[in-house]
C-alpha positions as CSV (number, residue, x, y, z in Angstrom):
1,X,-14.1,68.7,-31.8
2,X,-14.2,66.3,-29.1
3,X,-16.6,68.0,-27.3
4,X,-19.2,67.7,-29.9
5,X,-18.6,64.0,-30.4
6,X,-18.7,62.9,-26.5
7,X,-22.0,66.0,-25.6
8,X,-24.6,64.0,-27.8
9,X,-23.4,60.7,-26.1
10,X,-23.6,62.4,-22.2
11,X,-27.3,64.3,-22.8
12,X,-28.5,60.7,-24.2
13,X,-27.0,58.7,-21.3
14,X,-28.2,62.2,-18.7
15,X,-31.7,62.4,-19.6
16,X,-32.2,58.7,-20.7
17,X,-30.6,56.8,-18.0
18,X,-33.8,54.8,-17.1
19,X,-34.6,53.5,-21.0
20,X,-31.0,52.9,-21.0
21,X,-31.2,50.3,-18.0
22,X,-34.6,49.0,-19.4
23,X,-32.8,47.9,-22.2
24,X,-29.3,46.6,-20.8
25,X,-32.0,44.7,-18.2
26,X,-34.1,43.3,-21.2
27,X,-30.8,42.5,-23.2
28,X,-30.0,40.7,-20.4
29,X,-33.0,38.9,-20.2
30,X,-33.6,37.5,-23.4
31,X,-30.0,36.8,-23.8
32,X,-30.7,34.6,-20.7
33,X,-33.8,33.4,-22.0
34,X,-32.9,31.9,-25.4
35,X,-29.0,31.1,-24.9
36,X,-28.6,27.2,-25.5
37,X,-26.9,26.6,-21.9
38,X,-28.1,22.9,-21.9
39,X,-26.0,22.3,-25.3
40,X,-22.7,23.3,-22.6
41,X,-23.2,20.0,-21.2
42,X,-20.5,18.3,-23.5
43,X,-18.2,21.0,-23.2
44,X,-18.6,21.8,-19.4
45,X,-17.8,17.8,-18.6
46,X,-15.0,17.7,-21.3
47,X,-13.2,20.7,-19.8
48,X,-13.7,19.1,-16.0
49,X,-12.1,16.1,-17.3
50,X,-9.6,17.6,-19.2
51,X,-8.5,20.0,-16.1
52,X,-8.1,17.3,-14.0
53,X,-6.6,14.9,-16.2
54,X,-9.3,12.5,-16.1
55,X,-10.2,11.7,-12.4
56,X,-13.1,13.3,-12.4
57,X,-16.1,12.8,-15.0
58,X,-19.3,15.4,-14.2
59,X,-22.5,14.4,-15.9
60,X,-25.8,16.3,-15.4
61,X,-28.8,17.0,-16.5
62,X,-29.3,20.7,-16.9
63,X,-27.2,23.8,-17.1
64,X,-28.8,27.4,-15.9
65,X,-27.4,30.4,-14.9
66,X,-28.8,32.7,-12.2
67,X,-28.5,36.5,-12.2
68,X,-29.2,37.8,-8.9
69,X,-26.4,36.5,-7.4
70,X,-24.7,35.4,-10.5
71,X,-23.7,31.6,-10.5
72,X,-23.8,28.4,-12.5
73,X,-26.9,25.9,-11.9
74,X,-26.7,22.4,-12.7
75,X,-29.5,19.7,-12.1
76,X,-29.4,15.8,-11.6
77,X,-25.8,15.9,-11.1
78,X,-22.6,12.7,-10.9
79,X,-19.4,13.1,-9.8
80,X,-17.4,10.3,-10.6
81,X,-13.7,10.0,-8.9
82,X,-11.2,7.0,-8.6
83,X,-11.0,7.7,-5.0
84,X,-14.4,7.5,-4.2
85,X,-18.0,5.5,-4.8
86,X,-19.9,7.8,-7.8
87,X,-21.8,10.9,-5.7
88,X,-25.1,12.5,-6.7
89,X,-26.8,15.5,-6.1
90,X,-30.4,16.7,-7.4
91,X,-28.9,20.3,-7.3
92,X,-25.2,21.9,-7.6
93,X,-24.9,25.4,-7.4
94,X,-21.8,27.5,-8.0
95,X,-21.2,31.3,-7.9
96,X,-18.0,33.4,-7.1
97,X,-17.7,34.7,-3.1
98,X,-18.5,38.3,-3.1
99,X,-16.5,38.9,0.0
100,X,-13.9,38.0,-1.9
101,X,-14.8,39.5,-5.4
102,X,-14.7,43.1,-3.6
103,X,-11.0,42.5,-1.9
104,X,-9.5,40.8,-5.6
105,X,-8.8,37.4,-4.6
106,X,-10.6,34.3,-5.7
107,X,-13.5,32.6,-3.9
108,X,-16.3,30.7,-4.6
109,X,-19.9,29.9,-2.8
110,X,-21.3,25.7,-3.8
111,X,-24.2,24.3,-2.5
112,X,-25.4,20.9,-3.2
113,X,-29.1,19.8,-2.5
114,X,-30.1,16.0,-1.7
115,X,-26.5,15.4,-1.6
116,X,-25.4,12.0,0.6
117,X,-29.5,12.1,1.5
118,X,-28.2,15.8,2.7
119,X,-27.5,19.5,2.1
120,X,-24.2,21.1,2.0
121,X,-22.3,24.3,1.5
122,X,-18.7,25.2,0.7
123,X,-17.6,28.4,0.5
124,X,-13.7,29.5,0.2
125,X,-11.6,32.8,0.0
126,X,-8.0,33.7,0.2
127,X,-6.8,33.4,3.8
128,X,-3.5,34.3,5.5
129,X,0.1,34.0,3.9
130,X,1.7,30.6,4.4
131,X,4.9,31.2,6.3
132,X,6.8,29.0,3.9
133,X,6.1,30.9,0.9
134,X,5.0,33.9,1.9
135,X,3.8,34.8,-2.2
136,X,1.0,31.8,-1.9
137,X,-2.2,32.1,0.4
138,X,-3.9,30.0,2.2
139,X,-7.2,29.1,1.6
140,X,-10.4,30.1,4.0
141,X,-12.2,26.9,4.1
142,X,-15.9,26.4,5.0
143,X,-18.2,23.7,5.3
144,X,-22.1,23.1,6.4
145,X,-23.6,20.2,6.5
146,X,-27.5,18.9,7.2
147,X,-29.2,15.8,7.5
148,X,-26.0,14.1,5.6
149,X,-26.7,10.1,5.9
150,X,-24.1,8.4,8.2
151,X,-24.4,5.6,6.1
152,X,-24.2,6.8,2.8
153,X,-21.2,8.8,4.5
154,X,-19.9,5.9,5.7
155,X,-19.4,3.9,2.5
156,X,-18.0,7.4,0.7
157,X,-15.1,7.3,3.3
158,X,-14.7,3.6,3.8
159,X,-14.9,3.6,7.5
160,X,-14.7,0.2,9.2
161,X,-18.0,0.5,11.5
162,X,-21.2,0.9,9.9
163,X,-23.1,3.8,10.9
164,X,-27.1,4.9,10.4
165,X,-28.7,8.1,11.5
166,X,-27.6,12.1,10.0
167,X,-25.0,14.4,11.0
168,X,-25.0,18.3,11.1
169,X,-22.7,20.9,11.6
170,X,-19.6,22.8,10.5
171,X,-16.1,22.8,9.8
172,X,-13.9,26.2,9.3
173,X,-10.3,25.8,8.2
174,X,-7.6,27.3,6.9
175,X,-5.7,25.6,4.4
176,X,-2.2,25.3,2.6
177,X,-3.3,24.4,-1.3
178,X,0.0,22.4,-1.2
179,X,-0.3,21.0,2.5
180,X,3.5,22.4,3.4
181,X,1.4,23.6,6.1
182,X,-0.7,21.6,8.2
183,X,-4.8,22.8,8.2
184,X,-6.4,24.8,11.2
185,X,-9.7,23.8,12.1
186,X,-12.3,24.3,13.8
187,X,-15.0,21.2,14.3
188,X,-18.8,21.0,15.3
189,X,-20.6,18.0,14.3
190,X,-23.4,16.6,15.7
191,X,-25.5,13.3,14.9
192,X,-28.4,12.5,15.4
193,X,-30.4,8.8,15.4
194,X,-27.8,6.5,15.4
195,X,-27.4,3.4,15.0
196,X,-24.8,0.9,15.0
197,X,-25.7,-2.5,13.1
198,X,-24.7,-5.6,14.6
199,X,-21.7,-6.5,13.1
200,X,-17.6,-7.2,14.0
201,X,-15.4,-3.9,15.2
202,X,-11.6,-5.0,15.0
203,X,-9.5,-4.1,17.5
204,X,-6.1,-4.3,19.0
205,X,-7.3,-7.1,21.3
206,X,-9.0,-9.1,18.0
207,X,-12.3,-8.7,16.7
208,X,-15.5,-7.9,19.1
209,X,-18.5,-8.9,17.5
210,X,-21.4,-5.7,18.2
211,X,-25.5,-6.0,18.8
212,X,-27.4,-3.2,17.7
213,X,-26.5,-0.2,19.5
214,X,-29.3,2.7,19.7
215,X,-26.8,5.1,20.3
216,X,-29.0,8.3,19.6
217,X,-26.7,11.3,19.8
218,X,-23.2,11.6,19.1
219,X,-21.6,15.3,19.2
220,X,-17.8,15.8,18.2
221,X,-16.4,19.3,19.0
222,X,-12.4,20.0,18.1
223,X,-9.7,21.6,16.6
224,X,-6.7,21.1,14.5
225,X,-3.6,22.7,14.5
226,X,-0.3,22.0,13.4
227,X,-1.1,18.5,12.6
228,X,-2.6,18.1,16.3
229,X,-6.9,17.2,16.7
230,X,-7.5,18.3,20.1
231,X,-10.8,16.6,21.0
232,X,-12.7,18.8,23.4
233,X,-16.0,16.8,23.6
234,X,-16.7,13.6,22.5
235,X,-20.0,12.0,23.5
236,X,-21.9,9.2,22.5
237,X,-24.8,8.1,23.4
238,X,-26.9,8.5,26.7
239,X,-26.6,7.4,30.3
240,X,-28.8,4.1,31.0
241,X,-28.6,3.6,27.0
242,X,-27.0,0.7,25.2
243,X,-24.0,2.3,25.5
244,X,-22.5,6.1,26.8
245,X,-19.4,7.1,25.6
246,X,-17.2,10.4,26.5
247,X,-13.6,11.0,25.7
248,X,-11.6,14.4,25.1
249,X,-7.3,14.4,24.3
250,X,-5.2,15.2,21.4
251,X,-4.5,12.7,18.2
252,X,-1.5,13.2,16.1
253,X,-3.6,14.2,12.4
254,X,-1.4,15.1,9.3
255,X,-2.4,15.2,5.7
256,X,-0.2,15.1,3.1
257,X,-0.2,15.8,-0.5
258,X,0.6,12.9,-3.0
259,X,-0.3,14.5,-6.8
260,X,-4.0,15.1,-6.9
261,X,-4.8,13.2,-3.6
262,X,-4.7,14.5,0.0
263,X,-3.8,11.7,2.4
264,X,-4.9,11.7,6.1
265,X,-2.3,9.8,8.7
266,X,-3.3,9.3,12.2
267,X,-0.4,9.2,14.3
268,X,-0.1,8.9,18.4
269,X,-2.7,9.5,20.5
270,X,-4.0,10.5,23.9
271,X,-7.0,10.4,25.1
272,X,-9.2,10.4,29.0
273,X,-12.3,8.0,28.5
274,X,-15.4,7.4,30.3
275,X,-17.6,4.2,29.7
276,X,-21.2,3.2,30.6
277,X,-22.0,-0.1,29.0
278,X,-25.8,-1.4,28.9
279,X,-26.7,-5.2,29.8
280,X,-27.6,-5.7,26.0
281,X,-23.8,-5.2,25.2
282,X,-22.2,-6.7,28.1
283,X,-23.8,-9.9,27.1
284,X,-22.3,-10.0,24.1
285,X,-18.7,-8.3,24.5
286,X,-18.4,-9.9,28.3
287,X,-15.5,-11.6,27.7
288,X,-13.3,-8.7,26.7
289,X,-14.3,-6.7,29.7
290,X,-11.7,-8.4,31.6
291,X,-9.1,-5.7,30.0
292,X,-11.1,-3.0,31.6
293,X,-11.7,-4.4,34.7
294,X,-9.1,-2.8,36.3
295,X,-10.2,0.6,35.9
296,X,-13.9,-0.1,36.7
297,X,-15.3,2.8,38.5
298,X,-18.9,1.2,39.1
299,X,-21.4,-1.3,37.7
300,X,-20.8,-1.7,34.1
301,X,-19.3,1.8,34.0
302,X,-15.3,2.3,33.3
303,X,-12.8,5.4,33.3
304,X,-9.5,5.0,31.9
305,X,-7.0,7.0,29.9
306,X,-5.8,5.3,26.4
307,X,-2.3,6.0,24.5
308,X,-0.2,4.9,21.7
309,X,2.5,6.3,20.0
310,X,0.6,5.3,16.5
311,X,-2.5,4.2,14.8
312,X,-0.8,0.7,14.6
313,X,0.7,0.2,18.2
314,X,-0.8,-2.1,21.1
315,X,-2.3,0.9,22.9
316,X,-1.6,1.5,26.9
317,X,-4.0,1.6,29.5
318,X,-4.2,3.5,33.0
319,X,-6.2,5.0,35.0
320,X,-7.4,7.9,34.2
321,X,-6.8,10.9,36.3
């Protein structure tokens, strides 16, 4: 009896597969075609809110889907946060990482166009098992970035010097959802164009007021690890520029986890730097040369290694080795 119910069913799906795909395909399509995805909007941005208990409010434009691969389009898009100025992007896409679709653990691919004047991409996937609870995974973290303004940047993270030009690069990291573990990282960023307004720097020593500084290039190459950011090249700038800058050593870098908010704190540090300063900025920071004079290595160039045991402590100089 069986048999005569399913053998109808198999000959139609054995000798009509191609119709049968022409119309799942076309079902598809239309489906796609006429669906009201821009009358989400209201519930998308309610259910953001709602998930995160209102720190974040997401308005946009336009809603779309996309087939091949499958993900979530949305256009003229505002993140607003209490932790942060309101960010835009002309384009926000979001689709599930197929890596880790096909090994059953969550992931997901976002890329933002014209984003901080920029492009970026995120993608994440399960990672190892945390050592302190070996049930919860870590999470494989990574980040592109192009052409993202220094500036705009700059004003995002609050950062006390005031920055023009765009940085470039990657980040890969593996990280503990709940921070019991400190991240591992990997870091490649390299900026381009730079430019340092005129403008006051505090210091230890008191505040050093700055020309403008054409600084050009700055790369920054590292890792983390167990809340440690080894620096393996620093460099700023360009010999015979306004200023040339290179440094490598370790900095004491946790984060912690207070609710919603992830916390960086910058603890001792150790660092080897070298120092070429141009006439320009002599001229104007002359009188706190004196400090370095001791570990002058030639005209208006400096080597010296620079330690604290925290962010907040007079720092000690020597000569490097």
């Amino acid at each position: 009896m069986l048999n005569k119910i399913l053998n109808p069913i198999m000959n139609i799906i054995r000798f009509h597969k191609k119709k049968l795909a022409a119309l799942i395909g076309f079902y598809i399509f239309f489906l796609y075609i006429v669906f009201p995805f821009n009358d989400l909007g209201d519930l998308v941005s309610g259910k953001i809110s709602q998930a995160t208990q209102g720190q974040i409010f997401v308005e946009f434009d336009k809603i779309g889907l996309s087939l091949l691969p499958p993900g979530l389009g949305l256009s003229k898009v505002t993140i607003e946060t209490p932790f942060a100025p309101p960010l835009t992007t002309k384009y926000l896409s979001v689709a599930p990482n197929i890596l880790s679709l096909l090994s059953f653990r969550p992931g997901v691919n976002v890329k933002a166009e014209g984003f901080l004047g920029g492009d970026v991409a995120l993608s994440t996937g399960a990672g190892d098992k945390t050592q302190t609870t070996p049930s919860r995974r870590k999470q494989n973290i990574s980040l592109d970035i192009s052409d993202i303004s220094l500036s705009s940047l700059g004003k995002m993270a609050s950062l006390p010097l005031r920055f023009e030009g765009e940085v470039s690069g990657d980040i890969e990291s593996q990280v503990d959802p709940e921070f019991m573990e400190q991240p591992s990282s990997k870091v490649d960023l390299h900026a381009t164009k730079t430019v340092i307004p005129e403008g006051n720097i505090a210091t230890p020593y008191g505040p050093i007021g700055l020309p403008k500084l054409n600084m050009g290039e700055i790369i920054i190459q590292g890792k983390t690890e167990k809340g440690n950011l080894e620096i393996s090249k620093l460099v700023a700038g360009k010999p015979g520029g306004d200023l040339y800058a290179t440094a490598t050593g370790n900095v004491d870098l946790r984060f912690s986890k207070f609710g919603g908010t992830i916390q960086p704190q910058m603890g001792a540090y150790d660092l080897i730097v070298k120092l070429q300063i141009g006439e320009a900025l002599k001229q104007k920071v002359g009188s706190f040369l004196g400090i370095l004079q001791a570990y002058q290595t030639a005209a208006n160039s400096y080597s010296f290694r620079i330690s604290a045991t925290n962010a907040y402590a007079t720092p000690n100089l020597t000569r490097s080795p």
